[in-house]
C-alpha positions in Angstrom: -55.7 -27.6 37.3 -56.0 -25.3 34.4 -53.6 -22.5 36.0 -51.1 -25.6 36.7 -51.3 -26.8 32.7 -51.0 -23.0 31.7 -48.0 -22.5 34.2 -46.2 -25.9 32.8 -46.9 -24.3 29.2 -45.2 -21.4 30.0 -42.3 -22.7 31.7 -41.8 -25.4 28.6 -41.9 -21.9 26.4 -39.2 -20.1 27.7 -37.3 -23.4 28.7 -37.2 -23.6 24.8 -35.8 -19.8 24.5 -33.0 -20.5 27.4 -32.2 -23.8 25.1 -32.2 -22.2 21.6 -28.5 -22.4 20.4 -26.6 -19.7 20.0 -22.2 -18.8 20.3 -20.4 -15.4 20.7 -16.9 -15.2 19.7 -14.2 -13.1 21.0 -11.6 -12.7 18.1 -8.8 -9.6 17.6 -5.6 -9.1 15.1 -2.3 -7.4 16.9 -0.2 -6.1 14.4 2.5 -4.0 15.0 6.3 -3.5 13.1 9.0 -0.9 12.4 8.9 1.4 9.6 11.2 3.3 7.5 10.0 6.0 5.3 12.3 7.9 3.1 10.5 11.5 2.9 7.4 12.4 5.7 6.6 15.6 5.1 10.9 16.5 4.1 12.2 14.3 6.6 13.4 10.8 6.8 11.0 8.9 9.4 11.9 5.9 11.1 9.2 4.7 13.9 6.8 1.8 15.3 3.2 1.6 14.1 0.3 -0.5 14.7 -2.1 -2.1 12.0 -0.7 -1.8 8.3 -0.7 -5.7 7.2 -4.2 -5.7 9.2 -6.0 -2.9 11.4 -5.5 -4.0 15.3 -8.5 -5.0 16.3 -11.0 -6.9 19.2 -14.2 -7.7 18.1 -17.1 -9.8 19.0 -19.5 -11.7 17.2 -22.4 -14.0 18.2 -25.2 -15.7 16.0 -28.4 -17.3 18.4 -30.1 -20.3 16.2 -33.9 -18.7 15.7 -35.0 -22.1 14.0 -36.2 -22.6 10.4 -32.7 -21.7 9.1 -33.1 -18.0 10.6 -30.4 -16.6 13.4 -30.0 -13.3 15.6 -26.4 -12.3 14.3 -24.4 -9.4 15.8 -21.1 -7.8 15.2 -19.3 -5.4 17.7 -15.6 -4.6 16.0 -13.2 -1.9 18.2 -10.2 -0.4 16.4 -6.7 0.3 18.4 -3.3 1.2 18.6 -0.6 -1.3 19.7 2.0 2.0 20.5 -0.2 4.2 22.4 -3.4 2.2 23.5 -5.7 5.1 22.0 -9.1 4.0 20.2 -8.6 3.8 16.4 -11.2 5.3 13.6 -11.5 8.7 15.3 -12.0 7.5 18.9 -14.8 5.2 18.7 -15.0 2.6 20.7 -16.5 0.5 17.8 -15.3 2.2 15.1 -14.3 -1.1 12.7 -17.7 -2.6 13.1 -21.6 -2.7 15.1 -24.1 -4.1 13.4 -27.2 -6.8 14.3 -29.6 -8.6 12.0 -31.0 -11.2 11.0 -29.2 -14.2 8.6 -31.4 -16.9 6.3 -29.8 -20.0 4.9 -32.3 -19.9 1.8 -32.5 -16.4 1.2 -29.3 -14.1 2.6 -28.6 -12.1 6.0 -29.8 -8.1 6.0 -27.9 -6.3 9.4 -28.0 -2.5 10.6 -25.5 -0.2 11.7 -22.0 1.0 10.8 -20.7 -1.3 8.1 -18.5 -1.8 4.6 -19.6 -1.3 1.4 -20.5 -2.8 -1.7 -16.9 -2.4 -3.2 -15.1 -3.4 0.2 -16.5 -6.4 -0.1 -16.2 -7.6 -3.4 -13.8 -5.6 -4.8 -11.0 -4.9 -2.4 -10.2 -8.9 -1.3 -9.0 -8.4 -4.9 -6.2 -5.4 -4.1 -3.0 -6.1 -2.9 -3.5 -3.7 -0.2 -6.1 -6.3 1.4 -4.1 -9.8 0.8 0.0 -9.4 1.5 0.7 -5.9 0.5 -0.7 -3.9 4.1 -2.5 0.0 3.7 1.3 1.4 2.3 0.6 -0.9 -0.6 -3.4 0.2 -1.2 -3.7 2.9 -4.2 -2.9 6.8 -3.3 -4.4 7.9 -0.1 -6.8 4.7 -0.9 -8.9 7.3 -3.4 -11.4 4.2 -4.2 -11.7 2.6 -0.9 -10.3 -0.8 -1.5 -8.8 -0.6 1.6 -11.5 0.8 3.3 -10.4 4.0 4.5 -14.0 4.9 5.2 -16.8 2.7 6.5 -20.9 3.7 6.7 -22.9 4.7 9.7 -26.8 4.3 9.7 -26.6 1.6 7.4 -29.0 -1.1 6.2 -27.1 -4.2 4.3 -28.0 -7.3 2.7 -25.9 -10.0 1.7 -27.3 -13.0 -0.8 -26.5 -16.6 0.3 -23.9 -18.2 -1.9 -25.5 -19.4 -5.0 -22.4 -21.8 -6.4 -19.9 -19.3 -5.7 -21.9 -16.2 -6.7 -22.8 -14.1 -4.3 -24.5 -10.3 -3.8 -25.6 -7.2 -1.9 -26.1 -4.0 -1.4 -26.2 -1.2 1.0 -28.1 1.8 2.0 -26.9 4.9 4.9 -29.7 7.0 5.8 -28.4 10.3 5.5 -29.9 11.6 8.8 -30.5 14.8 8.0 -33.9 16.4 8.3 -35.4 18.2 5.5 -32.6 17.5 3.1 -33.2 13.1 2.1 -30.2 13.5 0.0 -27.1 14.8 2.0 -25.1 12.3 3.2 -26.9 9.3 2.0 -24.6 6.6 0.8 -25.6 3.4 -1.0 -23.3 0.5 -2.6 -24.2 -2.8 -5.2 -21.9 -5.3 -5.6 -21.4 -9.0 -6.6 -18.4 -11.7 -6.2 -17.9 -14.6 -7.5 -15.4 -17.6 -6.0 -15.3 -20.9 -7.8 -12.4 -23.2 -7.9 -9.0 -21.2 -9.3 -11.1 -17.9 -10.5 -12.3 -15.3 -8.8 -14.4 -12.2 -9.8 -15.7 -9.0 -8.2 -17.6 -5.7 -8.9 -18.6 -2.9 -7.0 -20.7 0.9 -7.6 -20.0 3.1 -4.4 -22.4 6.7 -4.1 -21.9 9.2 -1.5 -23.6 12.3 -1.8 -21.6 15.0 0.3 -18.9 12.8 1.3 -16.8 16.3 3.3 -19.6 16.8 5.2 -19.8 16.4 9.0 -21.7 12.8 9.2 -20.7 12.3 5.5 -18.4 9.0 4.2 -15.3 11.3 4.9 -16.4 12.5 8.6 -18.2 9.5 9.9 -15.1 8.4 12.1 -14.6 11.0 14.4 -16.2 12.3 17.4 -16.1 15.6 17.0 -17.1 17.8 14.3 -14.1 18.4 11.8 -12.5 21.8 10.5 -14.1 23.3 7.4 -11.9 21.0 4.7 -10.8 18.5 6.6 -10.5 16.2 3.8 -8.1 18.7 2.4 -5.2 18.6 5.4 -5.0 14.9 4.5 -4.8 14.3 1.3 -3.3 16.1 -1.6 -4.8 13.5 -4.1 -7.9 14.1 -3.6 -8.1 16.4 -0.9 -8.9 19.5 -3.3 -12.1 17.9 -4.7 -13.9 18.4 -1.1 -16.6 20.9 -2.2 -17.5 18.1 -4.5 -21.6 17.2 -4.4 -21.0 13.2 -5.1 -17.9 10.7 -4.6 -18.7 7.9 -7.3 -16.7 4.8 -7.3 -17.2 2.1 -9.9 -14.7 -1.2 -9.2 -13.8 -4.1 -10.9 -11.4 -7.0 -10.3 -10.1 -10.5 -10.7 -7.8 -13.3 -9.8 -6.5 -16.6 -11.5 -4.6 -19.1 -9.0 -2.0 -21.6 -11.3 -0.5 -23.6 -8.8 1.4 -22.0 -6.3 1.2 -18.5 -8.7 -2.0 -16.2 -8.5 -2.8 -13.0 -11.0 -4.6 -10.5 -10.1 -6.1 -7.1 -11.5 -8.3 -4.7 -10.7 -9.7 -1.6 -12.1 -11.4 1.6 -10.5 -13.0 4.8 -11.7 -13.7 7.6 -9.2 -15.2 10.5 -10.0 -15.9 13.2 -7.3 -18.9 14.7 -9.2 -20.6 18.6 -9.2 -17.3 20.4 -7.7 -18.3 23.7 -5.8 -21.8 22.0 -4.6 -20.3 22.2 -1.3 -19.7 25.5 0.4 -15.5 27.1 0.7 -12.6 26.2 -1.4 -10.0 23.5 -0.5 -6.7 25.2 0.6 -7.3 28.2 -1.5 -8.3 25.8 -4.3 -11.2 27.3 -6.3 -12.8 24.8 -9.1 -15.8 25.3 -11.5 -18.6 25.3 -10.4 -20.6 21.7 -11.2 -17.2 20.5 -13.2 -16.4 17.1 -12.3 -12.4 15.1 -11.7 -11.9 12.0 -12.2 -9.4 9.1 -11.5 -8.5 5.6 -13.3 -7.0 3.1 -11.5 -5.5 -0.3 -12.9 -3.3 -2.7 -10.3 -1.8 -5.7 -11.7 -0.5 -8.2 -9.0 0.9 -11.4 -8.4 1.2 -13.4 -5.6 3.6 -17.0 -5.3 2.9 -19.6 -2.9 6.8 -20.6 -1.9 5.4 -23.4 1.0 2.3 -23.3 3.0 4.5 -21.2 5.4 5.9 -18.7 2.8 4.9 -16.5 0.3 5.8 -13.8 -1.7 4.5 -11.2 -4.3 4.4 -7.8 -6.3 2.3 -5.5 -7.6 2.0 -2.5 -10.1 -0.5 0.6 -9.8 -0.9 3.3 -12.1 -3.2 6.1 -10.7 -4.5 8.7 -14.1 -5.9 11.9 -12.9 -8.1 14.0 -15.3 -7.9 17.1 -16.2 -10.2 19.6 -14.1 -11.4 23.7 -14.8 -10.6 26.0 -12.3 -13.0 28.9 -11.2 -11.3 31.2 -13.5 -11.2 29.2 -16.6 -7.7 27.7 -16.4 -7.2 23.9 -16.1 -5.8 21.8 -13.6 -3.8 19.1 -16.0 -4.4 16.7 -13.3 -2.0 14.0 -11.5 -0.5 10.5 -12.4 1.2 8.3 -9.6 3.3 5.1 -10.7 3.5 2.9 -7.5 5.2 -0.8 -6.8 5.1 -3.1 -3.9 7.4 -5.7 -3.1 6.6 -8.6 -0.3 6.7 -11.6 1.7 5.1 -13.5 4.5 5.9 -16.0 6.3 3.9 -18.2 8.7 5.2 -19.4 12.2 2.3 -20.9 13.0 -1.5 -20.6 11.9 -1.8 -17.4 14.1 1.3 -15.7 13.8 3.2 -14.3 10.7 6.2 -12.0 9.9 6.4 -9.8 7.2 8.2 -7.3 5.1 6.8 -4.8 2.8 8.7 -2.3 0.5 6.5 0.5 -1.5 8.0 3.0 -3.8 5.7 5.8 -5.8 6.6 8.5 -8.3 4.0 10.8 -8.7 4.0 13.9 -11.5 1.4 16.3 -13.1 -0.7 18.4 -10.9 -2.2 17.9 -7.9 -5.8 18.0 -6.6 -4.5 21.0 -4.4 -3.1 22.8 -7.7 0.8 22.0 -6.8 2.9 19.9 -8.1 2.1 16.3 -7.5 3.9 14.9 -4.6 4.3 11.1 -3.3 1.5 10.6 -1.7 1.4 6.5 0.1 -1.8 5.7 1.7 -2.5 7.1 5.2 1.5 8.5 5.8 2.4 12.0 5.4 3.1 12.9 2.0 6.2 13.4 0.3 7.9 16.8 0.0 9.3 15.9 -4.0 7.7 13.7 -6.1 9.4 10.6 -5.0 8.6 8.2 -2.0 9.8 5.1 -0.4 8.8 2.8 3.1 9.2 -0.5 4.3 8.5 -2.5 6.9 9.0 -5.5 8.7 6.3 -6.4 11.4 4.4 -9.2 13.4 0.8 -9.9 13.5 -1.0 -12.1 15.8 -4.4 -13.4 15.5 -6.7 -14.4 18.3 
């Protein structure tokens, strides 16, 4: 009799765990258009390409109810391109997003694995580059990660509830690297707030040898990368690679009037203790322990033509410090003067079409010691100082 009670207990036990709510969610973007770009690397470019409103995507995403307000939640995100088929973010297959955890409705949701960062979160809603405006529109070669060029591996995050439209977090990447609890670590603080017409973000972003293998600037790709690979991709910032620390410090904030909405946000990044890391960029030798450092200040606005149709523009000015070479001399530094034109219109709650047009002007000196080129995020950069692209494309949701 006792074996038969203990048997029924049992049974009504995990009858209870087979029982306990819980959802998983398949969901993906397609977004693919044609592109015209005025100057790729000397030469007019005219091609397809996937993901510039919005990264195409798959993902899935499940919560389980634990009871007591507490779920199981899980995130697995994979990156791809519409053209070709190939695996985005360096060929992993979940390169966007994996992370599980655990959520609280009284206290906030803390999740492991590769993830965004403070200022993705809070601050880049905020850029233009993240609402109408697509990666062309972002800030040069994304130096802040608004856009979120980069993303976190080895990650520990937690994310406040929303206290009355505040909200708050932080992050933490476990560098991984034994007998050194400093290289590569990354951590992030941020805080948002979204209350009726206003809303505010700010966001501190540390990465402690961000061109190492494993580090924020390497932690998409398979295999290990070439010496300065940071350098072959970007001449804003691609000459600061030996740097010991990439600090970002964002702010930003909108104001909805109607059908109108302002924007602005600010950035400072400062890739900190030059020469910590091994090799010079492309030849590019800087003092050792000097520091460079960028302002950035976007001012958009966005107008609400119909529920179907809107359309907006945006300003970004990009200031480049002045930096001392190995040899004493000075690198005056860089300034880029970018706008962004566009509009988007709605066929249906799913599926949009969209035109973007982004021109930059860029003078001074580069991070690679040239002259400053036009440099849009993620294409090519211009062989003068002068750039333009557009784009009309499609994106589907699912």
């Amino acid at each position: 009799m006792k074996k038969s009670l203990l048997a029924l207990a049992a049974l009504g036990a995990f009858a209870g765990v087979a029982h306990a709510q819980s959802s998983v969610t398949l969901y993906g973007i397609i977004d693919e258009g044609f592109n015209i770009n005025t100057n790729s690397g000397g030469h007019h470019l005219y091609n397809l390409s996937s993901g510039v409103m919005q990264g195409s995507r798959f993902g899935l995403r499940g919560a389980e109810d634990l009871g007591g307000g507490l779920k199981a939640v899980f995130v697995l995100e994979n990156g791809f391109d519409v053209n070709t088929g190939k695996l985005g973010q360096g060929g992993l297959l979940f390169g966007r997003q994996a992370y599980v955890g655990l959520s609280s409705s009284q206290f906030g949701t803390v999740t492991l694995g590769r993830q965004y960062d403070s200022v993705v979160d809070y601050v880049g809603p905020l850029e233009v580059g993240d609402q109408w405006g697509g990666y062309i529109a972002a800030h040069p070669q994304d130096l802040d990660n608004f856009n979120n060029a980069y993303r976190t591996n080895n990650t520990v995050k937690f994310t406040s509830v929303n206290y009355a439209g505040l909200t708050f977090g932080g992050t933490y990447s476990f560098g991984g690297q034994a007998g050194n609890f400093s290289q590569n670590q990354i951590w992030s603080l941020g805080a948002g707030y979204n209350n009726g017409p206003l809303v505010l973000g700010v966001g501190y972003l540390n990465a402690r040898t961000p061109n190492n293998f494993g580090g924020l600037f390497n932690n998409g790709s398979t295999t290990a990368p070439l010496s300065n690979a940071l350098a072959s991709t970007s001449t804003v910032y691609g000459g600061f690679s030996t740097a010991n620390t990439y600090q970002v410090i964002g702010a930003g904030g909108a104001y909805t009037f109607g059908a109108a909405t302002f924007g602005l946000t600010y950035s400072n990044v400062s890739f900190r203790n030059l020469g910590a890391v091994a090799g010079a960029a492309n030849g590019v030798a800087y003092q050792r322990g000097s520091n460079a450092t960028f302002n950035n200040v976007e001012a958009n606005f966005k107008y609400q033509f119909t529920p179907a149709l809107l359309a907006g523009f945006a300003f970004d000015y990009t200031d480049g410090s002045s930096t001392t070479l190995a040899n004493g001399t000075s690198n005056g530094g860089a300034k880029y003067f970018q706008y962004a034109l566009g509009t988007d219109y709605f066929l249906s709650k799913r599926t949009d079409v969209y035109l973007i047009g982004v021109y930059q002007h860029a003078t001074g000196t580069n991070s690679l010691g040239e002259p400053a080129v036009a440099s849009i995020n993620n294409l090519t950069p211009s062989s003068t100082n002068n750039v333009f692209t557009a784009r009309v494309g499609i994106r589907h949701k699912f």
